[in-house]
One Martini backbone bead per residue (centre of mass of N, CA, C, O) as a GRO file, in nm:
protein
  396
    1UNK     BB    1   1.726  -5.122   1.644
    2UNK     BB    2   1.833  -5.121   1.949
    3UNK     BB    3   2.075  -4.927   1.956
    4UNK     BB    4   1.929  -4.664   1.851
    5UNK     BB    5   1.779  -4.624   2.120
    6UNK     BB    6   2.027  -4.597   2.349
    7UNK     BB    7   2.065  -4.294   2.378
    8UNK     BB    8   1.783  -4.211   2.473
    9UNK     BB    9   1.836  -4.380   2.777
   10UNK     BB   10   2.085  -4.335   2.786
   11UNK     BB   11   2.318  -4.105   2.939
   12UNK     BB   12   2.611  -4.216   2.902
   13UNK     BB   13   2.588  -4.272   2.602
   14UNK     BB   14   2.552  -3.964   2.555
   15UNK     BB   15   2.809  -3.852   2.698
   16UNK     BB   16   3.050  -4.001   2.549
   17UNK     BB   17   2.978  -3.860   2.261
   18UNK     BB   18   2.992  -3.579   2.338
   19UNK     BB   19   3.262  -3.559   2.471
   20UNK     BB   20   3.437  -3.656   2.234
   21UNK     BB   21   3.311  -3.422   2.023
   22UNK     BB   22   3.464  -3.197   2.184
   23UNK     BB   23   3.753  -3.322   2.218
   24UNK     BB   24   3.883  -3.422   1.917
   25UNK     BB   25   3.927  -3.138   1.768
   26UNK     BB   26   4.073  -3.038   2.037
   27UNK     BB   27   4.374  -3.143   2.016
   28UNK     BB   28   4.528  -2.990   1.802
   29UNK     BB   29   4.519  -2.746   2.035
   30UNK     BB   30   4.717  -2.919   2.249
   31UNK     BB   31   4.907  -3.059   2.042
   32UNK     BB   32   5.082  -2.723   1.982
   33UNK     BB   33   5.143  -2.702   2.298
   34UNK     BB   34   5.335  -2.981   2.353
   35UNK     BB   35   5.458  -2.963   2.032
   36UNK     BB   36   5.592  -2.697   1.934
   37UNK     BB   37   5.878  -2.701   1.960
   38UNK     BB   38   5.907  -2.952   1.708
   39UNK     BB   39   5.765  -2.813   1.522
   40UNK     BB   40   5.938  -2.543   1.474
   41UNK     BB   41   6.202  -2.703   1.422
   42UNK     BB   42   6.108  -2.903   1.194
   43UNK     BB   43   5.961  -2.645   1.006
   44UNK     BB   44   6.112  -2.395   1.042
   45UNK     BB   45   5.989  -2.188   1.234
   46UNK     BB   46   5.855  -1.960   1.416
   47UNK     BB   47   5.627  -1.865   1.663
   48UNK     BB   48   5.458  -1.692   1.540
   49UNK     BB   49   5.354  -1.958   1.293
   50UNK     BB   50   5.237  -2.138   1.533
   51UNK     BB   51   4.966  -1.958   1.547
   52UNK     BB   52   4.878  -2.015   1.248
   53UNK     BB   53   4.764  -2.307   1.309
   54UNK     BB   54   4.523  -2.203   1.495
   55UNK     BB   55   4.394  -2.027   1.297
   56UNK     BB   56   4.346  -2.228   1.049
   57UNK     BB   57   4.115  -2.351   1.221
   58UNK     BB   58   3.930  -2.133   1.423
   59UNK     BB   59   3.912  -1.952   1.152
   60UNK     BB   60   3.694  -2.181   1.021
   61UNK     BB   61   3.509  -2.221   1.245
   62UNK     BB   62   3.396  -1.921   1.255
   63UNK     BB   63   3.305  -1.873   0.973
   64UNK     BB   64   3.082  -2.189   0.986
   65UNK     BB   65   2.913  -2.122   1.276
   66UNK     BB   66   2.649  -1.995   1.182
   67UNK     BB   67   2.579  -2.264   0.952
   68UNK     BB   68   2.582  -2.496   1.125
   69UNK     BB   69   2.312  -2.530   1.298
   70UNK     BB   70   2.148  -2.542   1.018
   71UNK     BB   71   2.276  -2.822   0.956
   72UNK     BB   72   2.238  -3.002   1.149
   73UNK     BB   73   1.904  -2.960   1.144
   74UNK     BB   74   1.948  -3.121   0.882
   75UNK     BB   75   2.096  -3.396   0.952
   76UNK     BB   76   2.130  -3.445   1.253
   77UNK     BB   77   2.284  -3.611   1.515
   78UNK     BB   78   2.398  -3.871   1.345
   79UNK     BB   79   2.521  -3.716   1.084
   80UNK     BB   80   2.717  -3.499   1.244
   81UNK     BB   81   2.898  -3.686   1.401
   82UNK     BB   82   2.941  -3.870   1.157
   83UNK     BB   83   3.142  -3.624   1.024
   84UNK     BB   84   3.325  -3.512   1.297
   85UNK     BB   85   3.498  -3.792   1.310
   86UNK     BB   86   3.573  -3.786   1.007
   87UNK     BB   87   3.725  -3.484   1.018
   88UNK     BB   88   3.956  -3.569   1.223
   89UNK     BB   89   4.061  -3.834   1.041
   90UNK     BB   90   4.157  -3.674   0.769
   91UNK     BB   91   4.341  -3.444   0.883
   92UNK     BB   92   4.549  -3.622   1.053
   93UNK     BB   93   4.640  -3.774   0.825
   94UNK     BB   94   4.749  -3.499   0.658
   95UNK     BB   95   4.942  -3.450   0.820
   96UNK     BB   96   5.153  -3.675   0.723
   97UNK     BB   97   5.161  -3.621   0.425
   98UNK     BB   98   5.182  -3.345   0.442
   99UNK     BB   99   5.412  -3.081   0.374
  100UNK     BB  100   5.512  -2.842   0.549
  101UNK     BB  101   5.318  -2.584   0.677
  102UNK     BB  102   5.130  -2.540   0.449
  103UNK     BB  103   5.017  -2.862   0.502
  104UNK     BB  104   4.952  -2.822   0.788
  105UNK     BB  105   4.743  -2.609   0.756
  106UNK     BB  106   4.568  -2.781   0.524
  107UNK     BB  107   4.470  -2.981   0.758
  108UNK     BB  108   4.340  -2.816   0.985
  109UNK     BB  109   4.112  -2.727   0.856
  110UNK     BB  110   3.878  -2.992   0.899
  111UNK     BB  111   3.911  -2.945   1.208
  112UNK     BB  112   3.753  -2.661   1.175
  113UNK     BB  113   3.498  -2.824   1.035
  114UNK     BB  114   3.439  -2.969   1.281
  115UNK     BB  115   3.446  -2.734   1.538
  116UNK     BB  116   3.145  -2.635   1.427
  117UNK     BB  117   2.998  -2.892   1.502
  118UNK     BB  118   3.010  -2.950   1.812
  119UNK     BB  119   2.826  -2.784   1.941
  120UNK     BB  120   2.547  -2.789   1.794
  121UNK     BB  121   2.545  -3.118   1.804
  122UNK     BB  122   2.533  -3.134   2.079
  123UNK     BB  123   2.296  -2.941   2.189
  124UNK     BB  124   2.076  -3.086   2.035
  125UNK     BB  125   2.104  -3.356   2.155
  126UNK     BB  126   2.031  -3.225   2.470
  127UNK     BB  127   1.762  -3.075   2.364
  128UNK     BB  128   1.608  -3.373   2.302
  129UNK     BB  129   1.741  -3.613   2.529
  130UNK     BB  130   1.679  -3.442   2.750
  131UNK     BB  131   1.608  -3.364   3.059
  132UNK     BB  132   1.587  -3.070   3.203
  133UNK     BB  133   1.716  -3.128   3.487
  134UNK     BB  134   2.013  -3.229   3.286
  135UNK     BB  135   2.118  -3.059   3.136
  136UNK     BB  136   2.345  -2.873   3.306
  137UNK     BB  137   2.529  -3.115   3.327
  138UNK     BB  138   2.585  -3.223   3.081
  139UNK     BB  139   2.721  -2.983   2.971
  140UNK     BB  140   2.960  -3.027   3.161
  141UNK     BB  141   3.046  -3.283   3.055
  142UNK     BB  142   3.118  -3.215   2.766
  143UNK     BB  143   3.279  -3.004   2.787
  144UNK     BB  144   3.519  -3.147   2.932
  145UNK     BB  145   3.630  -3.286   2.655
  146UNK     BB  146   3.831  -3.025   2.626
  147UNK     BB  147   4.028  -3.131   2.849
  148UNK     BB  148   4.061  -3.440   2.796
  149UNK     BB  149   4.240  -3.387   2.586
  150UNK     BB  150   4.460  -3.219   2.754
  151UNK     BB  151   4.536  -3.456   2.898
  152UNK     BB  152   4.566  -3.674   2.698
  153UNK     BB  153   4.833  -3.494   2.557
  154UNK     BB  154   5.000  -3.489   2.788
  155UNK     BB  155   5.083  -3.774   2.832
  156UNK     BB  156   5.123  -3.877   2.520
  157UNK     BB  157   5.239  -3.715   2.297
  158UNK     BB  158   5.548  -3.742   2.440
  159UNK     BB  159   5.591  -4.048   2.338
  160UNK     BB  160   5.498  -4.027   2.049
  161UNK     BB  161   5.689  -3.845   1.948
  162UNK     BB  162   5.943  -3.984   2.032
  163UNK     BB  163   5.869  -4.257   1.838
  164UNK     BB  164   5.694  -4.101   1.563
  165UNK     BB  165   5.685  -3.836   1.598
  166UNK     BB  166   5.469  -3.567   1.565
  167UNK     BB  167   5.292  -3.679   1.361
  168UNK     BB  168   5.264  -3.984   1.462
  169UNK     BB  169   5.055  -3.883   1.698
  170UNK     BB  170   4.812  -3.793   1.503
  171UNK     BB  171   4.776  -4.126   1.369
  172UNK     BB  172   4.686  -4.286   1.605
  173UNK     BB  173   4.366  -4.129   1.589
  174UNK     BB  174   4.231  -4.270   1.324
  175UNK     BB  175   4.086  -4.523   1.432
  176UNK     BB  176   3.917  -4.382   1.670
  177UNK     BB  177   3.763  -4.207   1.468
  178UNK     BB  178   3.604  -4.418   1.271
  179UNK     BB  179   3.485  -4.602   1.541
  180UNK     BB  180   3.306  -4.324   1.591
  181UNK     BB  181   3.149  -4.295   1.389
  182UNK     BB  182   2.989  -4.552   1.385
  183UNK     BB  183   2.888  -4.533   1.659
  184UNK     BB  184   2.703  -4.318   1.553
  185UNK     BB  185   2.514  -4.466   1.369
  186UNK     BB  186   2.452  -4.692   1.607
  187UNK     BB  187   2.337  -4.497   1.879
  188UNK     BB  188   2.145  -4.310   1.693
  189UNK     BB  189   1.873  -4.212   1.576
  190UNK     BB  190   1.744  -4.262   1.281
  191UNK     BB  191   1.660  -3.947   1.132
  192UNK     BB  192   1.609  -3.789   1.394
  193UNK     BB  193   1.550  -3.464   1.454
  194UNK     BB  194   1.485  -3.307   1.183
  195UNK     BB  195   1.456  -3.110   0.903
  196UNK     BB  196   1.346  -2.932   0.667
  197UNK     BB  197   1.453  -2.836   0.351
  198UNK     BB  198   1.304  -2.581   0.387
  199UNK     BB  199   1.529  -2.463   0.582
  200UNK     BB  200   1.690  -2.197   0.635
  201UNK     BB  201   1.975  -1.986   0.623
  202UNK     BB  202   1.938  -1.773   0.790
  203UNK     BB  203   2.034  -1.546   1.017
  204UNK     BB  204   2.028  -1.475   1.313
  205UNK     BB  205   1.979  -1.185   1.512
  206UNK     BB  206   2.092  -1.117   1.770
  207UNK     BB  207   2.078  -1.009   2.063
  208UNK     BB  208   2.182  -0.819   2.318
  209UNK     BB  209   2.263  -1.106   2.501
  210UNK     BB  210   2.422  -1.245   2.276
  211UNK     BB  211   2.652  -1.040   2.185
  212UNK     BB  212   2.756  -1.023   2.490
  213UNK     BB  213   2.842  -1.307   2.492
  214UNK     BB  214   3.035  -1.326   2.240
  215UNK     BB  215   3.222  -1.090   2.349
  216UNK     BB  216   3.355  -1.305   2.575
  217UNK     BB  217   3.426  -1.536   2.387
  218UNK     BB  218   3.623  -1.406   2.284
  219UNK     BB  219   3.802  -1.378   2.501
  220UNK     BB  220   3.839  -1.649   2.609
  221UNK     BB  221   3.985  -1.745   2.331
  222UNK     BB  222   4.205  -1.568   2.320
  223UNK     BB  223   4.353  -1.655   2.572
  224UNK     BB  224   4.319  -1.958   2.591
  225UNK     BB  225   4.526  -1.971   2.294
  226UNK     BB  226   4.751  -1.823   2.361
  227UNK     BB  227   4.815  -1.973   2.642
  228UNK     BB  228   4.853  -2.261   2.494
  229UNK     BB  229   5.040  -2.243   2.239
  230UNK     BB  230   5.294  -2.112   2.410
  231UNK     BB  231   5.337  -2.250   2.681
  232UNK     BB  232   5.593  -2.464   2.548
  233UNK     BB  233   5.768  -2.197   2.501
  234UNK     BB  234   5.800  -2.089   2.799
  235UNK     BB  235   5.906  -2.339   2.919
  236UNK     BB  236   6.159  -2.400   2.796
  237UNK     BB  237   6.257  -2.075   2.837
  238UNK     BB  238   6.309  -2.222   3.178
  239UNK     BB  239   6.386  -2.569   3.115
  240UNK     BB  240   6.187  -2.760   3.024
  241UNK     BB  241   6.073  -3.037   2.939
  242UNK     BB  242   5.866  -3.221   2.758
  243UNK     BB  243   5.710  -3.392   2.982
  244UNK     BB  244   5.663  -3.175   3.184
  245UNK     BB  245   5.489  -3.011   2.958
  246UNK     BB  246   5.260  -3.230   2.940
  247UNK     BB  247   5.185  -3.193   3.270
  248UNK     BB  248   5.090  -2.915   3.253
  249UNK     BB  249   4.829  -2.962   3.044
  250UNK     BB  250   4.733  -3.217   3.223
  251UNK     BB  251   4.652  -2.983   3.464
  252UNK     BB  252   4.437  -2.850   3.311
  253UNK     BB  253   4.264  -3.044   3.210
  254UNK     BB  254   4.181  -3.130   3.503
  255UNK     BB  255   4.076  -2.872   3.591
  256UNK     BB  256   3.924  -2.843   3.334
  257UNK     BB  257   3.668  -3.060   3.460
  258UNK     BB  258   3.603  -2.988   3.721
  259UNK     BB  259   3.490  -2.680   3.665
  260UNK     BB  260   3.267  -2.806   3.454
  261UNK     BB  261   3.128  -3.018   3.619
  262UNK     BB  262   3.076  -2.820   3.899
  263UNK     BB  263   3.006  -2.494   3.781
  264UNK     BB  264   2.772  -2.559   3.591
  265UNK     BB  265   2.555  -2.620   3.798
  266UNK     BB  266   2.582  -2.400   3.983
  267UNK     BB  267   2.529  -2.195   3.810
  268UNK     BB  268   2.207  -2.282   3.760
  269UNK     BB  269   2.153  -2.196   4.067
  270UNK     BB  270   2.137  -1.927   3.949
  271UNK     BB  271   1.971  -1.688   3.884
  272UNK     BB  272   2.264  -1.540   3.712
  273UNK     BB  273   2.544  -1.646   3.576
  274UNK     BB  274   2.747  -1.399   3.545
  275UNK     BB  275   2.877  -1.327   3.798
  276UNK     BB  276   3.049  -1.564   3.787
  277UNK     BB  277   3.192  -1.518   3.521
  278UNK     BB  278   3.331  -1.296   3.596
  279UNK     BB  279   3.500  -1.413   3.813
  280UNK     BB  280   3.615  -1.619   3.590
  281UNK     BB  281   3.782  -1.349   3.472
  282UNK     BB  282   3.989  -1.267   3.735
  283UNK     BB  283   4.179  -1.457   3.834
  284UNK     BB  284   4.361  -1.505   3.631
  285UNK     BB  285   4.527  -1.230   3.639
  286UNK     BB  286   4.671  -1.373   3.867
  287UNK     BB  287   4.808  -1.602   3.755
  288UNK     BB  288   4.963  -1.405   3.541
  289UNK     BB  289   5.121  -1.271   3.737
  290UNK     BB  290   5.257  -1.558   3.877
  291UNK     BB  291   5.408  -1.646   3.590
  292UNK     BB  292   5.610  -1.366   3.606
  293UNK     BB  293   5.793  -1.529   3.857
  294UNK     BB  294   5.910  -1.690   3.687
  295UNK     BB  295   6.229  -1.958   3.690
  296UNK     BB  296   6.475  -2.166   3.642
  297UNK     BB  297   6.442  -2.143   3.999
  298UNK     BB  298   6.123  -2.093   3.948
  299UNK     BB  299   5.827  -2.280   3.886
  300UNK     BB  300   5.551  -2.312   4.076
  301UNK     BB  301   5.402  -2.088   3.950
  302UNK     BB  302   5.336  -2.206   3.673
  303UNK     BB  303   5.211  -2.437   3.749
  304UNK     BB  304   4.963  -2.250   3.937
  305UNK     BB  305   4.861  -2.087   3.699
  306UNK     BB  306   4.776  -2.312   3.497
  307UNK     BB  307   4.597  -2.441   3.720
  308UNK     BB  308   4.386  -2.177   3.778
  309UNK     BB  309   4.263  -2.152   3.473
  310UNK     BB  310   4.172  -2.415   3.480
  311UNK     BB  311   3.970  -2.389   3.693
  312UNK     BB  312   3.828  -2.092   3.556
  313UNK     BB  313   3.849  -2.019   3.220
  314UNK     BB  314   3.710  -2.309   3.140
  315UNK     BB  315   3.450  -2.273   3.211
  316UNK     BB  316   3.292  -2.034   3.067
  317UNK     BB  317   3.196  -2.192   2.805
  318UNK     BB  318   2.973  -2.361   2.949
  319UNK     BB  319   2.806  -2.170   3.095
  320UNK     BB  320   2.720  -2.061   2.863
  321UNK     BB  321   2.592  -2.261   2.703
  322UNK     BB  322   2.415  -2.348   2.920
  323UNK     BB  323   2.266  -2.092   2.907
  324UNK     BB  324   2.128  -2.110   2.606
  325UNK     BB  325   1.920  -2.368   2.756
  326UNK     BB  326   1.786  -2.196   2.997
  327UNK     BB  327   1.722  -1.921   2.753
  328UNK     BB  328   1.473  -1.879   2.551
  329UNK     BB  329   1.602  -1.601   2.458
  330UNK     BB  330   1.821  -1.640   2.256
  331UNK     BB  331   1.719  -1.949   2.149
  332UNK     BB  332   1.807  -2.192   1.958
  333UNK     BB  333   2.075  -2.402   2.017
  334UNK     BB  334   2.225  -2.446   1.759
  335UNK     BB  335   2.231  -2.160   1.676
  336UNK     BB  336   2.350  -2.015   1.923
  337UNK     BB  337   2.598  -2.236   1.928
  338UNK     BB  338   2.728  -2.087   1.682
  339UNK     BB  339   2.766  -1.815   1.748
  340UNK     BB  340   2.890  -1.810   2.006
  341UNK     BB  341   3.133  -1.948   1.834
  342UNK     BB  342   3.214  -1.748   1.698
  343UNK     BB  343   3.389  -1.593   1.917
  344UNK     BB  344   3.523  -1.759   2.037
  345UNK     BB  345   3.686  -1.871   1.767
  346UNK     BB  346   3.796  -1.620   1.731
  347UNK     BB  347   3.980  -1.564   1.961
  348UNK     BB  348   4.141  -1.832   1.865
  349UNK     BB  349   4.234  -1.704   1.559
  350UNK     BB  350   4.351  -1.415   1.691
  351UNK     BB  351   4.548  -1.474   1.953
  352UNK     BB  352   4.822  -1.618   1.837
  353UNK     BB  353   4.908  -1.388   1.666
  354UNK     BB  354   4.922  -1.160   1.831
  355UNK     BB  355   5.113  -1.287   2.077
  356UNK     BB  356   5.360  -1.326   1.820
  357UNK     BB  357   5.403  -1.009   1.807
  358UNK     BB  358   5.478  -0.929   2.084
  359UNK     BB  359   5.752  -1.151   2.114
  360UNK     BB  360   5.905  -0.955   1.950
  361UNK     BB  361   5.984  -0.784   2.143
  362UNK     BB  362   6.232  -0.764   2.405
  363UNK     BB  363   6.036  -0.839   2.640
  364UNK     BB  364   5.837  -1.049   2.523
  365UNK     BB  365   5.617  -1.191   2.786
  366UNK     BB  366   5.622  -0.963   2.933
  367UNK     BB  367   5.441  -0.809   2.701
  368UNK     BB  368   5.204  -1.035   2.647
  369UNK     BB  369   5.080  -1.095   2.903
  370UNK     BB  370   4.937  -0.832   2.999
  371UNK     BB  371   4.724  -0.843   2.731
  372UNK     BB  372   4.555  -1.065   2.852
  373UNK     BB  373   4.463  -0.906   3.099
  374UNK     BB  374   4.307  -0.685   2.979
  375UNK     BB  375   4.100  -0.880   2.827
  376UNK     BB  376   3.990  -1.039   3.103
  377UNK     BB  377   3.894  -0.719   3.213
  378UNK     BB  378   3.695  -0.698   2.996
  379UNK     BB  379   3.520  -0.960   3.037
  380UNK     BB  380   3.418  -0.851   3.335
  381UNK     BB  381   3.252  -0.594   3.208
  382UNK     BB  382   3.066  -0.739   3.027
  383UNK     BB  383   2.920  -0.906   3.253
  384UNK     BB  384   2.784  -0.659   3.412
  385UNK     BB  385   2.634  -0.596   3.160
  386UNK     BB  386   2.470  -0.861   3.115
  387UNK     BB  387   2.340  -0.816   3.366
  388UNK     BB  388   2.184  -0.609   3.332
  389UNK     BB  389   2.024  -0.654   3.069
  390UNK     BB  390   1.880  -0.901   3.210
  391UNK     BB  391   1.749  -0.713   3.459
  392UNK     BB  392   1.568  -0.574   3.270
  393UNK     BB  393   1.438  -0.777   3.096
  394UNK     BB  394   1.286  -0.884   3.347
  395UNK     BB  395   1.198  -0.603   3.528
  396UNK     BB  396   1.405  -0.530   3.773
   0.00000   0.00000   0.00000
């Protein structure tokens, strides 16, 4: 079939689909950002236990991102993808069917399984089918489909919650899952750079540049899972209309898809992109200090801090993730994407339970915040010694 072969000839093609595996399965966690409110609401839950719907997720994201990436090189690019987009499919379903937050726990499952597979089928896919010299442009442009999500959930959901209630606004794109699994067994080589069924399940032991990588991801998804699960709620607690906060959201993916997009090639000309990851996890710390300036006649610094942390902490995992593609010392990119992703998910799946316990003190978001800066401010110096390491590594 024509179409068989079009993606690996068409890069826009093969951009589009990856893209979109990217940012489909994290809808569910920018929508939990901007229909927070709601859903406490109407499940009648307090703020920790909005929480616990993030952890639902990353938090089996993170413990089957191990094994994903050997599923992946046994399926291969076009049966990962259309499992991950049916995957998709059948939690939002269930989030409408199934009742109270224990039954929206258990639909949020499906989508953790589903973002474990993310990275390495979209990786394995980039590194099968693109030429070296595009690597490192596509990781970007695909990392960015995680933040398309965030545009897109920021200007939607809350005209769809307004209209269909905040269920009805998951069901929405129920059917344009469906169309995308089709796409993928339509657009990408049937059974094309599989593996053969004896090969081993066991882990790869990470390197030392490896393990120090998974724990800045580990810092980065924790800051960024615990600042988006609440930002809905911060903001409410300012005064912010639910619309408003949709565009709060709308303006971070804005701003992360410019910094994945311009960020990851831009590091990848860098002998050692680390120093830069560094920088990229120093200024949120001060964006976090400007949003606790925040009051309900002065919302600007909020506005501003959002849009800063999406400029620059929401590239840090393209980044890396692009690392992985450019050194073969890591190891083979499906499997180090898999590894790589229990850090980053674990930090989403530890972080926003965290935050939800600090928020219970006096002090409230005034104690929270301060948190994520020291957490930040750890991923800073590990980025330092990763630098070390890497440049001991070379003989340097």
């Amino acid at each position: 079939m024509m179409l068989s072969t079009r993606a690996g000839r068409s890069p826009w093609v093969l951009a589009s689909l990856m893209t979109l595996a990217m940012g489909m399965p994290m809808m569910v966690f920018y929508a939990i950002g901007v229909l927070g409110p709601q859903i406490i609401q109407d499940l009648d839950i307090s703020r920790e236990q909005l929480g616990w719907l993030t952890t639902s997720t990353f938090g089996l994201a993170a413990l089957l991102s191990p094994w994903a990436g050997a599923l992946v090189q046994r399926m291969g690019n076009r049966q990962g993808l259309f499992l991950l987009f049916l995957l998709v499919a059948m939690s939002f379903s269930l989030i409408a069917v199934l009742p109270g937050f224990w039954g929206v726990l258990t639909a949020l499952l499906l989508c953790g399984l589903a973002q474990s597979l993310a990275n390495p089928v979209t990786n394995q896919a980039i590194a099968q089918l693109v030429p070296a010299e595009r690597k490192a442009g596509l990781v970007g442009i695909k990392q960015s489909g995680v933040q398309a999500s965030a545009l897109l959930a920021g200007l939607v959901l809350p005209t769809l919650a307004y209209k269909l209630g905040w269920r009805g606004a998951f069901v929405v794109w129920v059917p344009a899952m469906l169309c995308l699994s089709y796409f993928a067994l339509q657009l990408l080589p049937a059974r094309a750079n599989t593996v053969a069924g004896s090969m081993s399940w066991r882990l790869p032991w990470p390197s030392p540049q490896l393990w120090l990588l998974m724990a800045i991801q580990l810092c980065a998804g924790l800051v960024l899972s615990s600042f988006i699960t609440f930002l809905g709620v911060f903001a409410q607690q300012l005064g912010v209309s639910p619309y408003w906060i949709g565009m709060l959201v709308s303006g971070f993916g804005v701003m992360g898809i410019v910094s994945r997009v311009l960020l990851t090639p831009i590091a990848a000309r860098f002998g050692d992109e680390t120093l830069l990851l560094g920088i990229l996890f120093v200024i949120p710390v001060v964006a976090l200090l400007l949003m606790m300036m925040a009051a309900a006649d002065r919302l600007w610094p909020l506005g501003v801090g959002v849009l800063v942390i999406g400029l620059t902490l929401v590239a840090t995992n393209a980044i890396a993730m692009s690392m992985l593609l450019r050194d073969a010392r890591f190891g083979a990119p499906a499997r180090t994407a898999g590894l790589l992703s229990v850090g980053f998910f674990g930090g989403f799946a530890f972080g926003p339970p965290l935050f939800g316990v600090l928020l219970r003190s006096p002090e409230g978001f005034a104690a929270a915040w301060p948190f994520l800066m020291g957490i930040l401010v750890c991923a800073s110096l590990l980025c330092l010694i990763l630098y070390q390491v890497r440049r001991i590594a070379k003989g340097e």
